[in-house]
N, C-alpha and C positions, 0 to 999 in steps of 0.2 A: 749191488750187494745189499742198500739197504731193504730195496722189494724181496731181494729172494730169502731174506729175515724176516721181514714183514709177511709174506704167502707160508713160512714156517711158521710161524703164531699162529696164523689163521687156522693153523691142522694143529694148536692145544700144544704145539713141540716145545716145553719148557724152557730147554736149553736156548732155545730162541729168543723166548721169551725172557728169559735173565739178561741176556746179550742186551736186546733192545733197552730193555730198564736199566743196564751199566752205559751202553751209549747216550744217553737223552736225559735220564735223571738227575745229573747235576745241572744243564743248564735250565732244564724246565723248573728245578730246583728255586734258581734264581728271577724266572720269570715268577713263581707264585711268589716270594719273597717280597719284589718290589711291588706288591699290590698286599700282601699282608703283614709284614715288617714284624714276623715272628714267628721264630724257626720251626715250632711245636706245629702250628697253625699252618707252616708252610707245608709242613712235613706230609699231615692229614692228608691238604689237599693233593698235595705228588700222588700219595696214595691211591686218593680217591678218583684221581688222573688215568693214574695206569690201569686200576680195573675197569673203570668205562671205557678206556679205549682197546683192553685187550676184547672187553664183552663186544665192542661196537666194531673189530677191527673189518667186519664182513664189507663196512658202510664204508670204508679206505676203498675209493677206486684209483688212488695216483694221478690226479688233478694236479695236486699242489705235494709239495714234500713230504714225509713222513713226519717230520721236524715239525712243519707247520703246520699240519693239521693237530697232532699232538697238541702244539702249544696252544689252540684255539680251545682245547678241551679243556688246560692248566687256568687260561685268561677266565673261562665260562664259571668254573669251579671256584676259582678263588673270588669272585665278583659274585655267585649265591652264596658264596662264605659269610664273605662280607655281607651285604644284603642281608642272610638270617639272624645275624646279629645285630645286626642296626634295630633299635625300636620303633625312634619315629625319624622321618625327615621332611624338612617343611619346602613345600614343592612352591617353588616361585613363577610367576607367570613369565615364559620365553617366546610367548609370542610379539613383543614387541619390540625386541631390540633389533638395531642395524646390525649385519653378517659382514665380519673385516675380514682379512686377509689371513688365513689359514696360516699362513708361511713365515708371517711377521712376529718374527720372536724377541725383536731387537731391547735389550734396557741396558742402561747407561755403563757405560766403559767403569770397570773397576769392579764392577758386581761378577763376582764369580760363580760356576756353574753349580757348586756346591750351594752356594747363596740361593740360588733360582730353584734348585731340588729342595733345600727345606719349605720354602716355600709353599711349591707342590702339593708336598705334603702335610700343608695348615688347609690346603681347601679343602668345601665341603664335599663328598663320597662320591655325587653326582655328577659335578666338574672335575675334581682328581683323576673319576675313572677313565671320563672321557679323553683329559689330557694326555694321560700315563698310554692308553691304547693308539692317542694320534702320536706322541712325538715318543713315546717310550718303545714301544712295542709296533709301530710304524704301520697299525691299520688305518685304511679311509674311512670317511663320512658312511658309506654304504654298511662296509663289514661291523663299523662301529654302530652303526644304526642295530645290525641284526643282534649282537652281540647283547648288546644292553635294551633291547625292544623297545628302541625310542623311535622316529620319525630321523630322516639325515637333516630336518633344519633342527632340531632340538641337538644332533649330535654338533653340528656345526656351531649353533648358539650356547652350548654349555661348552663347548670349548673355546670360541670367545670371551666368554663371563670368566674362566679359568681363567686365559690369560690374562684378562683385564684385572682381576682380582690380584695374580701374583703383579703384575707390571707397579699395580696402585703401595701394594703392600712393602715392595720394594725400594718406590720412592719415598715411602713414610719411616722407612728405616733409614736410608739412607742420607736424608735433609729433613728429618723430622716433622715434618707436613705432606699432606696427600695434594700437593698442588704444585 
């Protein structure tokens, strides 16, 4: 059903096109949301979502969902949002840290998920994004790499730094020292 709505776009059929944009625009809604944390700004980019992908729809060969390709267009949009906004950001050297365990999310019993999300959202743009794209929005090292045109050890090591930052900031709320 959703191809034979998706090959109706592709031939300009409106009603199709409404369909698609009532199916998809609330959650993609949501996915620019938790990367721009303002509804205006969300709104924009939905926007600016649907016309590139109905412009691009030719480039949809059915690989991967409709859904998820969509959403790679919502992730792209709202991260040059972000990005043209930004004025400066102070690029730290990541070639020297050790690569931990991707998977290792663990901090101490009592700290709630709510606790761990504001967190998130105190790091800086470069680390957030990559967090939010690995454990938020459940891309790998490769897709993340493309997505933000970084290297997969930069993707891997700004999402370590992330963790390591929220893990530190956490214990410093929690017992009042970073140790």
């Amino acid at each position: 059903m959703h191809l034979e709505l998706v090959e109706q776009c592709k031939k300009n059929d409106r009603k199709a096109q409404i369909q698609l944009y009532r199916k998809y625009s609330e959650g993609m809604f949501c996915v620019a949301m938790r990367f721009l944390k303002n509804a205006d700004d969300a709104e924009d980019v939905l926007q600016e979502s649907f016309i590139k992908a109905f412009q691009k729809l030719h480039q949809f060969k059915g690989e991967v969902t409709f859904g998820a390709w969509l959403k790679r267009i919502v992730v792209n949009r709202s991260i040059d949002f972000l990005k043209s906004k930004q004025q400066k950001t102070i690029e730290l050297n990541e070639g020297y840290m050790h690569i931990t365990d991707d998977r290792d999310w663990k901090v101490d019993d009592g700290i709630g998920i709510e606790e761990v999300k504001r967190e998130i959202e105190q790091l800086p743009d470069k680390y957030r994004f990559v967090v939010q794209l690995y454990l938020v929005e459940g891309y790998d090292h490769a897709e993340i790499s493309q997505i933000m045109e970084i290297s997969e050890t930069a993707s891997r090591t700004r999402l370590s730094r992330g963790k390591n930052y929220v893990k530190e900031s956490l214990k410093k709320k929690n017992y009042g020292t970073g140790s």
